[in-house]
VMD Tcl script that draws the C-alpha trace (Angstrom):
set ca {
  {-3.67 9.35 23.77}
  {-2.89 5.93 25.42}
  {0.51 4.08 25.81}
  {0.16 2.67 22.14}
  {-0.76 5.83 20.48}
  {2.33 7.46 22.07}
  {4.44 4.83 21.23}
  {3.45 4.64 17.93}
  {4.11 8.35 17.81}
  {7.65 7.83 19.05}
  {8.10 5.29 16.92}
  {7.57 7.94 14.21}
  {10.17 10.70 15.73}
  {12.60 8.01 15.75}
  {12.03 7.41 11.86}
  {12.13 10.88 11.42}
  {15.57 11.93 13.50}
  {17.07 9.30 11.64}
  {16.40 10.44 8.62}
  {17.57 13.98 9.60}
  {20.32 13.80 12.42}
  {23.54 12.75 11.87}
  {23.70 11.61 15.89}
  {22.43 8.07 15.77}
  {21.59 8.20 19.71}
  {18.87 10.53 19.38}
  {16.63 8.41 16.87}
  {17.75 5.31 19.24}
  {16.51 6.84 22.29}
  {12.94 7.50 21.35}
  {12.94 4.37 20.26}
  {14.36 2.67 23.04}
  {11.29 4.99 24.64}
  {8.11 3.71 22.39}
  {9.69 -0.17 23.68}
  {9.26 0.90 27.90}
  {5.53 2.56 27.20}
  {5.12 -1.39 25.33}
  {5.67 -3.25 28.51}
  {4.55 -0.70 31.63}
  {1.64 -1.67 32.93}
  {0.86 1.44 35.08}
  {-1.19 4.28 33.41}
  {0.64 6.86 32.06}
  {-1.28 9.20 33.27}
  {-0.37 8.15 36.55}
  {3.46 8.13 35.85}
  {3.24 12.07 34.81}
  {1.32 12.63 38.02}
  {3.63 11.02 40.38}
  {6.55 12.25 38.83}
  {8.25 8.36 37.83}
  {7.98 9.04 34.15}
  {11.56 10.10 33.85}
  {12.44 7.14 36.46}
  {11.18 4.82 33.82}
  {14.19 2.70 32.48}
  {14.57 4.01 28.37}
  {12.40 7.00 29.37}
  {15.21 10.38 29.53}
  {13.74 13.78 30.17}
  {12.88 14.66 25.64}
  {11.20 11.41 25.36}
  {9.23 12.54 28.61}
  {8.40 15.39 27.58}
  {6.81 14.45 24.38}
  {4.96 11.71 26.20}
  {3.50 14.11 28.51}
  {2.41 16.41 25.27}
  {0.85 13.81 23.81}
  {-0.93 12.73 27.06}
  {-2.06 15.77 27.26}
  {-2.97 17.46 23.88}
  {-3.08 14.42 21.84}
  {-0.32 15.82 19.34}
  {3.61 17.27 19.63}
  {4.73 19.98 18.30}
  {8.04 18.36 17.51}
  {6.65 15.60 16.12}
  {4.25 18.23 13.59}
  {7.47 19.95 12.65}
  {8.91 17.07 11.48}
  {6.29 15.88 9.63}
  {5.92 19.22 7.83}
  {9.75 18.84 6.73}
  {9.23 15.49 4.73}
  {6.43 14.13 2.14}
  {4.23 11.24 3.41}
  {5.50 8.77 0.77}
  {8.94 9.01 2.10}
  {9.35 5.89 4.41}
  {8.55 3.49 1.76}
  {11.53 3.90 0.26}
  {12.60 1.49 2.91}
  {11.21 -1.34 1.41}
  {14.06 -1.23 -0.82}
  {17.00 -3.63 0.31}
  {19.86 -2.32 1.63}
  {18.46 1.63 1.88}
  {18.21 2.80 5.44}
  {16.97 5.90 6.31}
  {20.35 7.46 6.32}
  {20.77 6.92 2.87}
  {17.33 7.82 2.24}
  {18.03 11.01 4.11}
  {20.37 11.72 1.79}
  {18.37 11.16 -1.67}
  {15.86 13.53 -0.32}
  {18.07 16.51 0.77}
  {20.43 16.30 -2.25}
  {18.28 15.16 -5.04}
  {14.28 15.68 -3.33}
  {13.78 11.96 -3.46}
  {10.39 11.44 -1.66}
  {8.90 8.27 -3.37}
  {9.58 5.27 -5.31}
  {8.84 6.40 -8.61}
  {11.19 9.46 -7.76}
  {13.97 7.00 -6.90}
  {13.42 5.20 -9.63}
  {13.78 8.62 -11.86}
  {16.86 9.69 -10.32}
  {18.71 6.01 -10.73}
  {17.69 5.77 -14.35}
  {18.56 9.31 -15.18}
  {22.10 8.47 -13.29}
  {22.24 11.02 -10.50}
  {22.50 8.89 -7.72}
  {25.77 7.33 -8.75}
  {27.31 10.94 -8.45}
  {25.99 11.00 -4.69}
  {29.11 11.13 -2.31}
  {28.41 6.88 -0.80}
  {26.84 5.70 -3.37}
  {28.17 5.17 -6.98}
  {27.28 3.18 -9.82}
  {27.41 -0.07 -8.26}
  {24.78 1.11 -5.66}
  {22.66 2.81 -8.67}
  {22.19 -0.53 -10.41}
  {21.15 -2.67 -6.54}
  {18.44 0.27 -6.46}
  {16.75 0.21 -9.44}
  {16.62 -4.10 -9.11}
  {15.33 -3.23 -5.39}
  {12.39 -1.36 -6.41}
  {11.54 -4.13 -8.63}
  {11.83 -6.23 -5.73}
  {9.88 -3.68 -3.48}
  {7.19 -3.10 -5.75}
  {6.48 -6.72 -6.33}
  {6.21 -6.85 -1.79}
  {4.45 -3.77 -1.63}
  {2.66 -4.08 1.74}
  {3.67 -6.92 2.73}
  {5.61 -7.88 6.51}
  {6.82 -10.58 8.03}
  {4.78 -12.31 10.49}
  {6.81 -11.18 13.54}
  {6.02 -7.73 12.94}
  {2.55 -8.68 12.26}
  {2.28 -10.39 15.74}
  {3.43 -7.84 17.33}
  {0.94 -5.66 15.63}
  {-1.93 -7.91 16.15}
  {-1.90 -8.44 19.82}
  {-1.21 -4.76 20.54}
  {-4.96 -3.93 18.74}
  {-6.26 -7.16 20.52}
  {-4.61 -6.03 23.97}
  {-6.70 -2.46 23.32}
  {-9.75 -4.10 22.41}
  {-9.13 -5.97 25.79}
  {-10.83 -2.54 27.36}
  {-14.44 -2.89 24.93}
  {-16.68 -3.95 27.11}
  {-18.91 -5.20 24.40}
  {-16.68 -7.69 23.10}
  {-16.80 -11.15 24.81}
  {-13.54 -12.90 22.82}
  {-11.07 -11.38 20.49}
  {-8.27 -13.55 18.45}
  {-6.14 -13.02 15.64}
  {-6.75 -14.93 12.61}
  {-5.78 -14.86 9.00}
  {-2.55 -16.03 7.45}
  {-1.05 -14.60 10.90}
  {-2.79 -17.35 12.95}
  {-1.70 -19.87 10.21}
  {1.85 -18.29 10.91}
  {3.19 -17.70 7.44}
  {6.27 -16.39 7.05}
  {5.40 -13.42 5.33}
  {1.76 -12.01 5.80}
  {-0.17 -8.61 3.81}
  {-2.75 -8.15 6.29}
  {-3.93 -8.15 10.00}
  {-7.34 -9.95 10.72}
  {-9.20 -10.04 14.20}
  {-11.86 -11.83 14.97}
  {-14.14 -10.18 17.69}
  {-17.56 -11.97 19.38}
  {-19.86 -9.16 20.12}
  {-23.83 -9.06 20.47}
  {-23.05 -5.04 19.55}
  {-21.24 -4.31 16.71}
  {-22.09 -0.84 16.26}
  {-21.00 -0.49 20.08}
  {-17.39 -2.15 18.97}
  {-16.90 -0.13 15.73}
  {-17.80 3.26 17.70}
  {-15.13 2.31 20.55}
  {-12.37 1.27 18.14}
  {-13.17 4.93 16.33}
  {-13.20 6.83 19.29}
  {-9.74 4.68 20.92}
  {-8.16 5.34 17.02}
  {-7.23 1.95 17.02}
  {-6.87 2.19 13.47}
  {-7.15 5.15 10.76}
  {-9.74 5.25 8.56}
  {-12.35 2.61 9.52}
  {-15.16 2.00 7.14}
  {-17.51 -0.81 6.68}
  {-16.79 -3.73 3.88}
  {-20.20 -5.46 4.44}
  {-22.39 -5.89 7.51}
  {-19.83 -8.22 9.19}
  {-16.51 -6.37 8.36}
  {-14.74 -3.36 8.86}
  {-11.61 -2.40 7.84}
  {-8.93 0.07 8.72}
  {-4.95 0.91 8.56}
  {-2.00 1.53 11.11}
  {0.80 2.54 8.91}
  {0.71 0.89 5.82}
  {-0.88 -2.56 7.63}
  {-4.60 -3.16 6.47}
  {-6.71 -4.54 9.58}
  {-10.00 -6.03 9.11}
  {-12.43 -6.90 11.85}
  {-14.65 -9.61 11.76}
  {-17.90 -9.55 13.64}
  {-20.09 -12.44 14.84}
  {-22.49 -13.32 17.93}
  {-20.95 -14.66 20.55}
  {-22.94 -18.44 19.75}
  {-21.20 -18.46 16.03}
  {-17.63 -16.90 17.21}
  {-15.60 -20.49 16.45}
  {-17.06 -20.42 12.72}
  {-16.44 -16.52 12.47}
  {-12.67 -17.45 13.34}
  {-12.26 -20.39 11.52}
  {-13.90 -19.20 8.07}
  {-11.24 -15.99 8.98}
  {-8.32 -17.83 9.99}
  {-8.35 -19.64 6.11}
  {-7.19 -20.52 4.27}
  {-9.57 -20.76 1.44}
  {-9.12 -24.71 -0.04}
  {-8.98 -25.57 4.13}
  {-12.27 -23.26 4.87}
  {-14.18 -24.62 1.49}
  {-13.14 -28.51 2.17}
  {-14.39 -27.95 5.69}
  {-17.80 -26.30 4.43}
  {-18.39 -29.00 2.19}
  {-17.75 -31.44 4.87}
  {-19.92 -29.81 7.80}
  {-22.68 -27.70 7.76}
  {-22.71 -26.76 11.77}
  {-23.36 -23.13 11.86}
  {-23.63 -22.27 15.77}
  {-20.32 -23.18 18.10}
  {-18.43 -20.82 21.00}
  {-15.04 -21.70 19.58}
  {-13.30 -24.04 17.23}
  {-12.83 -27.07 19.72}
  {-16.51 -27.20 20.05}
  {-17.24 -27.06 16.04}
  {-14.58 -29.77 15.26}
  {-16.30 -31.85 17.96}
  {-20.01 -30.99 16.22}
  {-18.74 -31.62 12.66}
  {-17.00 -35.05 14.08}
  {-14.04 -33.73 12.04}
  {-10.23 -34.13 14.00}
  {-8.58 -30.69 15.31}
  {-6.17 -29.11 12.33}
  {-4.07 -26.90 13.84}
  {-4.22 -23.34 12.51}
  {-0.59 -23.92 11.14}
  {-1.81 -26.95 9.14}
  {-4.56 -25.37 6.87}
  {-2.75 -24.00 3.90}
  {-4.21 -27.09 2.10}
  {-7.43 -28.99 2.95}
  {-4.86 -32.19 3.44}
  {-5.21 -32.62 7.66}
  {-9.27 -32.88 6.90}
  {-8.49 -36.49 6.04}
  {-7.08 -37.15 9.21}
  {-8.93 -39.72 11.63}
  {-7.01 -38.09 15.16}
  {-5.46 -35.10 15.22}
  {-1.70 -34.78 14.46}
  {0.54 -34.68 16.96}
  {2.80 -31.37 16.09}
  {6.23 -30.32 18.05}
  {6.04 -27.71 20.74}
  {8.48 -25.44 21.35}
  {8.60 -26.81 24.97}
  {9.72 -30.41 23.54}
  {13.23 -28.82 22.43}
  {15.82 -29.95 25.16}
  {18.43 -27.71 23.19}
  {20.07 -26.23 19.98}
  {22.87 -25.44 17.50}
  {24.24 -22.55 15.68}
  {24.96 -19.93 18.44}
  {27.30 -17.77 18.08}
  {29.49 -15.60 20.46}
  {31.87 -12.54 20.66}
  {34.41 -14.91 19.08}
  {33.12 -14.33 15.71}
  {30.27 -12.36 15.01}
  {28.03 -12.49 18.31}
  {26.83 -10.01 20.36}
  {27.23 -11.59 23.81}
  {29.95 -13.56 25.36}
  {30.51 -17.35 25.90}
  {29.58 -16.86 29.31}
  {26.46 -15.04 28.62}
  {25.21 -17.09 26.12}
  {26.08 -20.43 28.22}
  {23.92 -18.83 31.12}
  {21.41 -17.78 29.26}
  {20.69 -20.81 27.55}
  {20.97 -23.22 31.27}
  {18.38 -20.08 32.50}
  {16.10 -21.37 29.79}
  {16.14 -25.40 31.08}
  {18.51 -26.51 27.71}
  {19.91 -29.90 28.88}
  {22.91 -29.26 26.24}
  {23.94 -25.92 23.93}
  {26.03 -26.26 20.77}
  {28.38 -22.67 20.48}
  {28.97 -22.51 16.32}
  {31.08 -19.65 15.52}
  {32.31 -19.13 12.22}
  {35.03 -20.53 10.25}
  {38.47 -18.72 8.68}
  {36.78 -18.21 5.59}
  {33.74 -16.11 7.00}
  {36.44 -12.85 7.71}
  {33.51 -10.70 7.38}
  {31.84 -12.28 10.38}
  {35.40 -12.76 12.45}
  {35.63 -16.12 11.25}
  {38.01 -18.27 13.48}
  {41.47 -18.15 12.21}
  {43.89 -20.99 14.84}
  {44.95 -19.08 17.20}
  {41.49 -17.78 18.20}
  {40.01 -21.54 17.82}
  {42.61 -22.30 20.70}
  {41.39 -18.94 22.54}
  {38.04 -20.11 21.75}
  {38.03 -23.88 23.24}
  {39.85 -23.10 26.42}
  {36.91 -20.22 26.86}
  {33.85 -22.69 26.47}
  {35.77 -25.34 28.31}
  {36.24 -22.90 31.16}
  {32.75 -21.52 31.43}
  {30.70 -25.27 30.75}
  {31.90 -25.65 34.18}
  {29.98 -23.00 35.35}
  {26.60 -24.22 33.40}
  {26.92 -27.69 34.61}
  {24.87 -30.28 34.62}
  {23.47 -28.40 31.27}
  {26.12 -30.23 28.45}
  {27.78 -27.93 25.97}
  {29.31 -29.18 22.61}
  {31.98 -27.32 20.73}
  {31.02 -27.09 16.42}
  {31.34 -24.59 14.33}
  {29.29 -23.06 11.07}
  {31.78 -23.96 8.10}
  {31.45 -22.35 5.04}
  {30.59 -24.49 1.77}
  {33.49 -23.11 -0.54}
  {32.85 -22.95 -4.33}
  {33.98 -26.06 -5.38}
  {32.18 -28.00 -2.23}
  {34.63 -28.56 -0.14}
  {34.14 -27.44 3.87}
  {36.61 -24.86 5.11}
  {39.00 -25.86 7.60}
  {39.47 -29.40 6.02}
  {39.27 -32.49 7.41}
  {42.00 -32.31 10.23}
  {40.61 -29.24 11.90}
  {37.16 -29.90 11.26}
  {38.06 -33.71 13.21}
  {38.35 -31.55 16.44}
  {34.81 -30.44 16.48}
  {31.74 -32.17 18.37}
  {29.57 -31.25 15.09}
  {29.80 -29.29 12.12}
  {27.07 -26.64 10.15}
  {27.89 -26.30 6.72}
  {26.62 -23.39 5.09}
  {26.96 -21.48 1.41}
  {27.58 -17.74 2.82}
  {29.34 -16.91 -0.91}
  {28.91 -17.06 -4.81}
  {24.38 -17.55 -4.96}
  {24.12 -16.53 -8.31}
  {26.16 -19.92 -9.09}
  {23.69 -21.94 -11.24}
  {21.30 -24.38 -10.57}
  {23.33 -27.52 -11.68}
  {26.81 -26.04 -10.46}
  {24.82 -24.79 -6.85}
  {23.18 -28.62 -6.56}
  {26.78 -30.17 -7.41}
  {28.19 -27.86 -4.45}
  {26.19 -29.02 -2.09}
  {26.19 -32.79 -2.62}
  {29.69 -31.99 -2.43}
  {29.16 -30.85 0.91}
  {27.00 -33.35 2.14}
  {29.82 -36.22 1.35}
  {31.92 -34.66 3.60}
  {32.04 -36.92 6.53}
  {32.19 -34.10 9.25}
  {29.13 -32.57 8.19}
  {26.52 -32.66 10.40}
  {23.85 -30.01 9.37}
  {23.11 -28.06 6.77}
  {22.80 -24.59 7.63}
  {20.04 -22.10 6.03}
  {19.28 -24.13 3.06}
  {19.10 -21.21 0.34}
  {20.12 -18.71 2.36}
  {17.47 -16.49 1.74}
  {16.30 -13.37 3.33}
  {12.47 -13.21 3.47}
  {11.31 -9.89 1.63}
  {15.20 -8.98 0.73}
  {16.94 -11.58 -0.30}
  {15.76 -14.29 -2.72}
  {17.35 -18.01 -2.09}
  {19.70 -19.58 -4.54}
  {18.33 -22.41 -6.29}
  {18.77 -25.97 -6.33}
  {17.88 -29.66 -7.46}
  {15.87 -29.85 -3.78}
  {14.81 -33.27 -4.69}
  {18.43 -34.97 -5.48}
  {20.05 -32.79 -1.93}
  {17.30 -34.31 0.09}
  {18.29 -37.28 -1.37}
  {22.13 -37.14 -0.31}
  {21.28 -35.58 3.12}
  {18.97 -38.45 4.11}
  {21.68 -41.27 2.64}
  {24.63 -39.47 4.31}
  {22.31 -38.86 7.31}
  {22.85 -35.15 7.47}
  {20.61 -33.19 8.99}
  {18.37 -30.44 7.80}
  {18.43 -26.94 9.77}
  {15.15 -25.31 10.42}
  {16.65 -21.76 10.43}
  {14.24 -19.81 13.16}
  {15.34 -16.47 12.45}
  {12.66 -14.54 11.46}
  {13.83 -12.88 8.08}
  {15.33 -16.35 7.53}
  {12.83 -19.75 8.25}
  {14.88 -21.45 5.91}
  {14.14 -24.28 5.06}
  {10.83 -23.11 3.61}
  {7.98 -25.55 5.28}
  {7.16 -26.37 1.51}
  {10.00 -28.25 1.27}
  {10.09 -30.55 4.16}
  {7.63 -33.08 3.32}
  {10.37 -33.84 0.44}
  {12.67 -34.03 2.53}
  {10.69 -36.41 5.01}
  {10.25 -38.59 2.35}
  {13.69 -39.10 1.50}
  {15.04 -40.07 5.15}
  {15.88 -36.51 6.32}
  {16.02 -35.33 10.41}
  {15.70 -31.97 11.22}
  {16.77 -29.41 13.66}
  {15.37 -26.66 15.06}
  {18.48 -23.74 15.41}
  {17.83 -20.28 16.39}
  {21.34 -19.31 14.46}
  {21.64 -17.09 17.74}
  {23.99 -14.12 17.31}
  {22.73 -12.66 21.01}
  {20.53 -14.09 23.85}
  {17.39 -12.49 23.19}
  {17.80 -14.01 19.48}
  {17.52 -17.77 21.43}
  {13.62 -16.59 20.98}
  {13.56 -17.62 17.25}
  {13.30 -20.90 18.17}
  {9.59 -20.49 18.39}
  {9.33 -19.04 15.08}
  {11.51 -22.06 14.06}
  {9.14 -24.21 15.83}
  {6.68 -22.46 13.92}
  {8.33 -23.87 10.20}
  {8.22 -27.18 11.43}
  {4.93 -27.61 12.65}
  {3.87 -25.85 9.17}
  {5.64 -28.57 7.32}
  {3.53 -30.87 9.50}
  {6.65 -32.55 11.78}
  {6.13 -34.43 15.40}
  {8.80 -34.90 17.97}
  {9.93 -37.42 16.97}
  {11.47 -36.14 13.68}
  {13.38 -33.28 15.41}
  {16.84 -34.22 16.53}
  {17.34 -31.41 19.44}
  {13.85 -33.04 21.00}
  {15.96 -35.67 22.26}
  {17.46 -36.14 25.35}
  {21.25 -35.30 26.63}
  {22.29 -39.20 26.34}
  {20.90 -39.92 22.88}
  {22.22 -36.78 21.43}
  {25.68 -37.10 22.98}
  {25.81 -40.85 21.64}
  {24.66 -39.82 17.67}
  {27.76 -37.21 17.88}
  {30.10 -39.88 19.44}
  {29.15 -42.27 16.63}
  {29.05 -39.65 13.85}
  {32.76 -38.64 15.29}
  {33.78 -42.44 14.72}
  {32.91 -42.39 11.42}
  {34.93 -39.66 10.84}
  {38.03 -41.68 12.15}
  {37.08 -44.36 10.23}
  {36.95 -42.26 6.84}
}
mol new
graphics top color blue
foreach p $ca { graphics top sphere $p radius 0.5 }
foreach p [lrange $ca 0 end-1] q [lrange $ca 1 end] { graphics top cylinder $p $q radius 0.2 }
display resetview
């Protein structure tokens, strides 16, 4: 076995443990194990040899052990054994919300719950309300999960399917067959939430390829769809590969990449056939560059240039981070470092407010605690700028918690709706134009607040909040956290259109979570924004001069 065969067999022991040991440190370890074979770059057959397996940071002497059993024989005996104790259908009980494999641990070894359709069984027939954790209340969330898990069956968010996708492009790195290798499908387009993994692979030797990938078990199960494409599974991911000559590789990844109104506008526009890559097709069809992210529709065809989308690179900054003061996971000083380590000319720290207790919301004594902190540490960060808000919660009625004295002290202000989604559609749209009247509001925070492939979004009157933000000129959060990417990038032409700026916020509860601003970056270049439309593009002195002038209107009100 290579480094990703072993790691995706750790990955498996650690799914395993946890559903079976109570001691959360052993599933934890071989995962924190399967992560350090990810990133070494030295063979591992050449760690066992010299002995540095063990020396490896994550790596302790069981996960070694197992590695070197796998290296060796190509299965574990531990591994087997647990297989052997639980049916194969068992892990997709996870894609019910809320059920974690401790709880799923439990169903099996009290009631034999080994698949959805026996979950569903036991709920109806009420036997897991009598389970010891559970109760009725937890009976009813399961049975509407499985509705919801049935209706995503297979499907992952595009994250995970990254990661995924480059590890089988990294191994196909080693083919010498293949000349070029990229991802395509709705992965490449980055949509939020994808079903499948597609690679597109330039070859003059397919049968070459397809023998390699079987003999490397890249994927399980690899059979031919038609003389071009194979597919195969990892898990419960289908991959396809897409074969062409090395001369037709940019259509091969373009026809691939989809989606299918872009790929059948473009057709119908351009019959070029033969072209290296995509640049080179474009150029041959005379059509302008769409970026991958900007073919869900055939719209960007029309284009005379091509359209000039944000980088991640442009952002000189961002809003809603969070720290150890309410529900972070690193300090104000880490997260201040962290953030000047990354070039940010300014950082916005947004803890929580009173109302948010379950996230250590800020009561007054710990907002005191709280300024004389950041003031302490900016010092240290200097010349990077750091501006003291906080993420407010949108009460019932509209109004922002704190009210208007305390909020006053703040260099900005997030509102968000963290309570009460089921409210209506006319009462939820009243709540938030209540919100957005509220002259210390600055953003709006997760508009929805949904939680892709758990959690569906409250609803609204979009149209008539657009409307308000853009007149009160409150800005729009682009949400990058993954399971969030809220606002969806279906909604922002509508909100273009009615005056509204946008922000690009990680809503950073650690330092490694700063990272979602790329997947943030990602929304907005979906809903086809420039520069020039995102506020934390600009520089330290314009963004320091809209907050002094939004905090004068605030006086004035």
């Amino acid at each position: 076995m290579d480094k990703w065969q072993i790691a995706s067999a750790l990955n498996e022991i650690s799914r395993y443990t946890e559903l079976s040991d109570p001691n959360p440190f052993r599933s934890r370890a071989f995962e924190k194990a399967a992560r350090a074979l990810h990133k070494i770059d030295v063979p591992i057959e050449t760690l066992i040899a010299s002995g540095e397996l063990t020396k490896t940071p994550d790596i302790g002497k069981a996960s070694a052990s197992i590695i070197e059993e796998l290296a060796r024989t190509g299965t574990s005996k531990y591994l087997e054994e647990l297989r052997a104790q639980f049916p194969s259908g068992i892990f997709e009980l996870l894609r019910v919300p809320k059920l974690g494999l401790r709880k799923i641990g439990v169903l099996h070894s009290e009631l034999g719950v080994s698949n959805l359709a026996d979950l569903e069984a036991a709920a109806r027939e009420g036997r897991v309300a009598k389970l010891k954790g559970f109760g009725a209340k937890t009976e009813e969330l399961i049975l509407k999960g499985i509705k919801f898990a049935r209706e995503r069956e297979s499907r992952f968010l595009l994250p995970a399917g990254i990661e995924l996708a480059e590890s089988i492009r990294e191994r196909l790195a080693g083919i010498d067959e293949i000349t070029d290798a990229e991802i395509s499908g709705s992965i490449r387009r980055r949509l939020e939430v994808c079903s499948n993994v597609n690679i597109a692979i330039a070859t003059k030797s397919v049968d070459k390829v397809v023998k390699a990938i079987e003999r490397k078990t890249i994927v399980e199960g690899l059979e031919e769809v038609d003389s071009i494409t194979y597919r195969g599974r990892i898990d419960d991911v289908v991959v396809f590969f897409h074969f062409a000559a090395p001369d037709d590789f940019g259509l091969l990844l373009l026809l691939t990449t989809g989606s299918k109104e872009f790929v059948e506008a473009f057709v119908a526009q351009c019959k070029v056939r033969h072209a290296v890559n995509e640049e080179e097709l474009f150029a041959k069809c005379k059509i302008a560059f769409v970026e991958p992210e900007r073919r869900e529709s055939a719209d960007d065809l029309k284009l005379k240039k091509p359209r000039a989308l944000v980088e991640a690179a442009q952002l000189r900054g961002t809003f809603h981070v969070h720290t150890t003061f309410s529900d972070g996971r690193n300090t104000v000083a880490e997260m201040l470092t962290a953030a000047r380590d990354r070039g940010f000319e300014y950082l916005g720290i947004s803890d929580h407010s009173e109302t948010a207790a379950y996230a250590g919301g800020l009561t007054d004594e710990k907002l005191k605690l709280q300024k004389a902190e950041i003031a302490r540490e900016a010092k240290n960060v200097a010349p990077m700028r750091v501006f003291r808000g906080t993420e407010a919660d949108i009460l019932g009625d509209g109004s922002i918690d704190y009210g208007a004295k305390r909020l006053a002290q703040f260099d900005f202000v997030i509102a968000s709706v963290h309570s009460r989604f089921q409210m209506p559609k006319d009462e939820m749209t009243e709540r938030i134009l209540t919100a957005l009247d509220d002259p210390h509001v600055t953003f709006l925070g997760h508009l929805t607040g949904r939680l892709l492939l758990s959690r569906d979004g409250y609803t609204m009157d979009f149209d008539r909040v657009f409307e308000r933000a853009g007149q009160r000129e409150v800005m729009i959060e682009i949400n990058g956290n993954p399971n969030r990417l809220d606002i969806d990038w279906r909604n922002i032409k509508r909100a273009l259109d009615r005056g509204v700026r946008f922000s690009i916020n990680p809503d950073a509860h650690s330092i490694r979570e700063y990272n979602a601003l790329i997947t943030g970056t990602w929304v907005a270049r979906k809903g086809g924004l420039s520069a020039k439309e995102i506020f934390n593009t600009q520089p330290l002195e314009q963004v320091t001069e809209w907050f002094e002038s939004r905090r004068a209107k605030w006086r004035e009100k």
